[in-house]
RODO-2510 file (C-alpha; in nm, 4 decimals, decimal comma):
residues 256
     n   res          X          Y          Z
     1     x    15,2250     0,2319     4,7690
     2     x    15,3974     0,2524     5,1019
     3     x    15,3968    -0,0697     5,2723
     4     x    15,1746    -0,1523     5,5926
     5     x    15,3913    -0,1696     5,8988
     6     x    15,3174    -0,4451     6,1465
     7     x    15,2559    -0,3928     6,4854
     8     x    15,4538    -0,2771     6,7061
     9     x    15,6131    -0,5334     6,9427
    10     x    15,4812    -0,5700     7,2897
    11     x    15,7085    -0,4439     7,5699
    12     x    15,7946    -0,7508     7,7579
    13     x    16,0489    -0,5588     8,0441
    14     x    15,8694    -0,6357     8,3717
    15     x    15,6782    -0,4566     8,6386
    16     x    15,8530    -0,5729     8,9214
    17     x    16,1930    -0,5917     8,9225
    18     x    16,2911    -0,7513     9,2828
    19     x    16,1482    -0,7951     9,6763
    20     x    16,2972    -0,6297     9,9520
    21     x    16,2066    -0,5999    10,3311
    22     x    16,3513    -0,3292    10,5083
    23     x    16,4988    -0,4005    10,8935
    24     x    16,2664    -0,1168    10,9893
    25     x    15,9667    -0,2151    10,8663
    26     x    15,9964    -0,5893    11,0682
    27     x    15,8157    -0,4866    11,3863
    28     x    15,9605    -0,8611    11,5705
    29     x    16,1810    -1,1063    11,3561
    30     x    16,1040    -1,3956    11,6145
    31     x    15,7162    -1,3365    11,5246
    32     x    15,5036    -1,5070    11,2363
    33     x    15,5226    -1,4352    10,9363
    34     x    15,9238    -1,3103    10,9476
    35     x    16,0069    -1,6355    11,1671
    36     x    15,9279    -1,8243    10,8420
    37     x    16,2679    -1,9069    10,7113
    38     x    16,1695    -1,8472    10,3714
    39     x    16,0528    -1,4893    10,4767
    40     x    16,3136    -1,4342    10,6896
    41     x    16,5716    -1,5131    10,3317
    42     x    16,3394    -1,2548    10,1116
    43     x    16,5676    -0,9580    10,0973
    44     x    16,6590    -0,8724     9,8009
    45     x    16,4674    -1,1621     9,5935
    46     x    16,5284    -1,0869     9,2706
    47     x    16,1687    -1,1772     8,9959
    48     x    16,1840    -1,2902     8,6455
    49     x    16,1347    -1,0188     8,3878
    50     x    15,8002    -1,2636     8,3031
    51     x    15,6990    -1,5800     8,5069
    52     x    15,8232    -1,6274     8,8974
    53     x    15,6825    -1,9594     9,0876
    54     x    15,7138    -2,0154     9,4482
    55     x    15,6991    -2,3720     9,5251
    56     x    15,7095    -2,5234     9,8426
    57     x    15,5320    -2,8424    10,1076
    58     x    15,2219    -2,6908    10,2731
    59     x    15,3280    -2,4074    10,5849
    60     x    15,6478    -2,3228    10,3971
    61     x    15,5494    -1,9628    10,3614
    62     x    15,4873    -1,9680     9,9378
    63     x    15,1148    -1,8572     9,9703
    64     x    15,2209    -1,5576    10,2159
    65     x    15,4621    -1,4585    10,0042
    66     x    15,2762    -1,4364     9,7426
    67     x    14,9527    -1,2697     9,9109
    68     x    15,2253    -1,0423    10,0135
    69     x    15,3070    -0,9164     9,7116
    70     x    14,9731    -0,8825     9,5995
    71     x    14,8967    -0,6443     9,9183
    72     x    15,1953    -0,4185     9,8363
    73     x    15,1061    -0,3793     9,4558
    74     x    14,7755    -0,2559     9,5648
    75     x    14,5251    -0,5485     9,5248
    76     x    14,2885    -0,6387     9,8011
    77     x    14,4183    -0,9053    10,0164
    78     x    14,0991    -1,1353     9,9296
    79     x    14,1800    -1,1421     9,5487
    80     x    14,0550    -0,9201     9,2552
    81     x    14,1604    -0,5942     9,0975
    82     x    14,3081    -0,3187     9,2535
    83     x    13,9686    -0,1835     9,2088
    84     x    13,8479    -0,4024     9,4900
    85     x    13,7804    -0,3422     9,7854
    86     x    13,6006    -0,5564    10,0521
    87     x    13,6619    -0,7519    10,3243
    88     x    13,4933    -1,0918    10,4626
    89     x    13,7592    -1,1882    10,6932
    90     x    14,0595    -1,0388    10,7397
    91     x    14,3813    -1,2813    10,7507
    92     x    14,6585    -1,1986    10,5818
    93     x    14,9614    -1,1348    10,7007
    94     x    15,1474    -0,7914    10,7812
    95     x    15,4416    -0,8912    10,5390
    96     x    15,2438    -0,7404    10,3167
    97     x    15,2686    -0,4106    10,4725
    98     x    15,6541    -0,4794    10,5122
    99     x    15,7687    -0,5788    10,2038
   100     x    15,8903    -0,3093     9,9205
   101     x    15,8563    -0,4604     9,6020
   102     x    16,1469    -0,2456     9,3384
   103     x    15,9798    -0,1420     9,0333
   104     x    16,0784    -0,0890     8,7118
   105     x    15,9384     0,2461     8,5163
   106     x    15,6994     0,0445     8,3430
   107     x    15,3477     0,0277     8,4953
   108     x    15,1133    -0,2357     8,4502
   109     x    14,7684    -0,1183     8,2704
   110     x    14,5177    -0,3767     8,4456
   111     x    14,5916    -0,6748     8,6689
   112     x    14,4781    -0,9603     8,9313
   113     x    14,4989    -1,1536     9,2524
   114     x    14,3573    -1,4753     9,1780
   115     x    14,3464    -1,6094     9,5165
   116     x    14,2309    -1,9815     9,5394
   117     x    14,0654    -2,0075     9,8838
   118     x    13,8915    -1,6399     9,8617
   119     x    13,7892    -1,6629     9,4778
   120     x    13,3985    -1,7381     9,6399
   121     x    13,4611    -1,3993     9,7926
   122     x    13,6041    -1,2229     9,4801
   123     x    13,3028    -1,3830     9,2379
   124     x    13,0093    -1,2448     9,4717
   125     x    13,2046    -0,8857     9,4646
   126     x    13,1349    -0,8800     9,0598
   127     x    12,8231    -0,9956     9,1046
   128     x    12,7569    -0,7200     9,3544
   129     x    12,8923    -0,4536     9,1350
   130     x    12,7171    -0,5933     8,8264
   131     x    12,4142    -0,5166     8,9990
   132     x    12,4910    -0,1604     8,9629
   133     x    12,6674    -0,1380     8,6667
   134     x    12,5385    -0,4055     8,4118
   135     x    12,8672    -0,4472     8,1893
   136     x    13,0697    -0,5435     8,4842
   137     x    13,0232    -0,9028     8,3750
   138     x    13,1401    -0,8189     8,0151
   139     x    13,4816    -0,8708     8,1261
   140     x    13,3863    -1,1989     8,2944
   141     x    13,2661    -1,3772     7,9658
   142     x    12,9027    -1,2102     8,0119
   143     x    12,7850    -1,4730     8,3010
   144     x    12,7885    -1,4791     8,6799
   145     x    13,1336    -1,6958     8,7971
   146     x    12,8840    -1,8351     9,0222
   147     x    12,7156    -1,9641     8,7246
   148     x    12,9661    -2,1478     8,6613
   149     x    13,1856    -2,4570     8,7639
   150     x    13,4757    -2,3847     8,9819
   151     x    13,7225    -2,4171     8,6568
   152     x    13,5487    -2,2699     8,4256
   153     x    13,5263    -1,9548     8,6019
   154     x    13,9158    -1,9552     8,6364
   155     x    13,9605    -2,0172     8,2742
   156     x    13,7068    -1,7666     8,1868
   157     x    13,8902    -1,5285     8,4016
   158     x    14,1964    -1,6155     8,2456
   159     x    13,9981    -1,5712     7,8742
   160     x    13,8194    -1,2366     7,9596
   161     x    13,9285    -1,0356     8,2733
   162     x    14,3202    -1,0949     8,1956
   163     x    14,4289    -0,8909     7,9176
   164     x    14,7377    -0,6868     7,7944
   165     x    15,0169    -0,5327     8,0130
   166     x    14,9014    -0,6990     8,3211
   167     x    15,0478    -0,8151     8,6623
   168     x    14,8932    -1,1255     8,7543
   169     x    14,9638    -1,2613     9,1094
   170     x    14,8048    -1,6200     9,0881
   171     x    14,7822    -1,7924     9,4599
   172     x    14,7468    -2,1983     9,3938
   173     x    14,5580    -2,1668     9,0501
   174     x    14,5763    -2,5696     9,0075
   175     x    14,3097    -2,5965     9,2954
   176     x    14,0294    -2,5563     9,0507
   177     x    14,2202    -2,6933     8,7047
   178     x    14,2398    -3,0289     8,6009
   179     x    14,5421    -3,1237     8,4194
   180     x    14,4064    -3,0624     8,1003
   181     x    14,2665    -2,6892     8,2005
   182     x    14,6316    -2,6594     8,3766
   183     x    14,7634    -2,6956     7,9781
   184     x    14,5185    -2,4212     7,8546
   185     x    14,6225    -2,1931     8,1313
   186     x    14,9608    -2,2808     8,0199
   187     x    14,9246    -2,1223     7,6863
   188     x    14,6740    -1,8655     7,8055
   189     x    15,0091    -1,7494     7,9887
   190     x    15,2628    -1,7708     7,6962
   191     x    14,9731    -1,5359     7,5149
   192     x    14,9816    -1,2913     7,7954
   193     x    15,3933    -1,3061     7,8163
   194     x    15,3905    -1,2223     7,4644
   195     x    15,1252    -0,9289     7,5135
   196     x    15,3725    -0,7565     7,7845
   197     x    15,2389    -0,8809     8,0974
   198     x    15,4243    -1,0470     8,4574
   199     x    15,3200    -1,3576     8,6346
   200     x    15,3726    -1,4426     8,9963
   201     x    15,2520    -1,7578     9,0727
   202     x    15,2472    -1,9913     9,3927
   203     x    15,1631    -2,3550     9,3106
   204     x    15,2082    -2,7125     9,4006
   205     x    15,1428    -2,8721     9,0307
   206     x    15,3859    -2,9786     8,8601
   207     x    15,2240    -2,9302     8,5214
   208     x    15,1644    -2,5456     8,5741
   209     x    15,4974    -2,5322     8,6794
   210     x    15,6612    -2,6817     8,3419
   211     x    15,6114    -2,2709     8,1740
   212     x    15,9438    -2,2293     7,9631
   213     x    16,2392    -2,0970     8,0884
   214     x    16,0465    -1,9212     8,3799
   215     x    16,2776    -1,8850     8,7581
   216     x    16,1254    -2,1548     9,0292
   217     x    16,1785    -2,0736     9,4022
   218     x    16,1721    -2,3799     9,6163
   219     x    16,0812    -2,2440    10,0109
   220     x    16,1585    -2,5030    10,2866
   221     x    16,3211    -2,4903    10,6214
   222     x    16,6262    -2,3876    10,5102
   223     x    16,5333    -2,0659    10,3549
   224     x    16,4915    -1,9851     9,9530
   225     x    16,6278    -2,0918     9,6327
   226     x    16,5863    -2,1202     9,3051
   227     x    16,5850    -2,4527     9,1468
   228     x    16,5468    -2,5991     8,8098
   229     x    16,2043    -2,7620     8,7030
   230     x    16,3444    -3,1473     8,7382
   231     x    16,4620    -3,0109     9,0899
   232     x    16,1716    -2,8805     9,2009
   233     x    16,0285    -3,1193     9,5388
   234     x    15,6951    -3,1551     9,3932
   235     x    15,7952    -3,2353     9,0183
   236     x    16,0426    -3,4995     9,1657
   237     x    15,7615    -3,6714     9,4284
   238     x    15,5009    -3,6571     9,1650
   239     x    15,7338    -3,8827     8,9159
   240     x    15,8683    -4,1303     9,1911
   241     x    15,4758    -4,1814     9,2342
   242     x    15,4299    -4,2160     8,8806
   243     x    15,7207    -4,4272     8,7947
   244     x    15,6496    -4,6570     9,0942
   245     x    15,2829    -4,6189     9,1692
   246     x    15,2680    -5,0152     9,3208
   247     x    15,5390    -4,9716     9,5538
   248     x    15,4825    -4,6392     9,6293
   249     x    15,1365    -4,7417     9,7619
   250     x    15,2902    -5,0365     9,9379
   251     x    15,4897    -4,8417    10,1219
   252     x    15,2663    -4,6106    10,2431
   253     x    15,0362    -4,8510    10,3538
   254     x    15,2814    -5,0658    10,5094
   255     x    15,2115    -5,1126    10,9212
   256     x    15,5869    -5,1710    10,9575
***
């Protein structure tokens, strides 16, 4: 009896390869977005084959990097598939419409923009559409993310709507997790890796941060670069806090 073959392994080479932003294609370089220093050092940015983070104090550029991205792989700019398309408010950026992301050969057979401050938006779209076509919500866990408390409907995103050979471009994720959920999306991700797909991720959490291995870009005034997790601004503030909670406090509530 011939012997059943396992299956096959996943193909874990990534989507996108690197970032680019032609001169030609910057209409001003002294005009937001491409005055942000961190924009301004893109060029040539180079992605891990599975899980990039862009890290970085609030108005450093990270989540316009990111939405970036996601507008030049096709998703809409308020977060979903590349399916979706509606608008409440336009605001993002034109980097988007700048940038060149380098691909590899490999294409990516489903995907998402999981945008924090749109996801709102993004939930009434599926209702919408479910309206019409009843087993939209199948790949939502069966129930209305409306229905549902602001984490659970990112972790039953995560569950149901992420699957195999995706790109998944993930815009402060930790703004609905606790640090527990933060752990489950954790190995919700390591799943996915192993299942061929490509994170992007911009975050401030140190815990979401900690995924093996993965590159870390730090964005300040300076520019770009990639640091190691213990390096990493908000991994090292976070601990100080921890380590020294009582003087920490004292400090910041000192009049002197």
């Amino acid at each position: 009896m011939a012997k059943r073959r396992g299956a096959a392994p996943a193909d874990r080479s990534p989507f996108l390869l690197r970032l680019q932003v032609p001169r030609e294609r910057v209409p001003d370089v002294r005009a937001y977005p491409f005055s942000i220093p961190a924009v301004a050092a893109l060029d040539g940015l180079d992605l891990h084959p599975q899980v990039t983070y862009f890290v970085g104090e609030n108005g450093s550029g990270k989540s316009t990097v990111v939405e970036a991205i996601a507008v030049a792989a096709g998703f809409n700019p308020e977060g979903g598939t590349t399916n979706f398309r509606f608008e409440t408010r336009s605001s993002e950026s034109s980097l988007g419409h700048a940038l060149r992301l380098v691909r590899s050969v490999r294409r990516p057979r489903t995907g998402f923009f999981l945008r924090a401050e749109s996801f709102f938006n993004v939930a009434t779209q599926v209702d919408r559409i479910h309206a019409d076509d009843p087993r939209m919500l199948e790949s939502y866990g069966g129930r209305s993310l409306h229905e549902q408390s602001h984490g659970e409907s990112f972790i039953s995103l995560a569950l149901h709507r992420f699957g195999p050979d995706g790109l998944y471009v993930l815009d402060e994720p930790e703004a609905a997790l606790s640090p527990l959920r933060q752990m489950s999306m954790l190995r919700r991700m390591r799943d996915l890796v192993a299942q061929g797909c490509q994170f992007i991720i911009a975050t401030h959490a140190p815990v979401l941060l900690a995924y093996p291995d993965a590159w870390i870009y730090e964005l300040d005034e300076r520019g770009l670069r990639r640091v190691e997790y213990d390096e990493a601004a908000t991994v090292r503030t976070t601990r100080e806090f921890l380590g020294d909670r009582t003087g920490m406090l004292e400090e910041l509530f000192s009049d002197d």
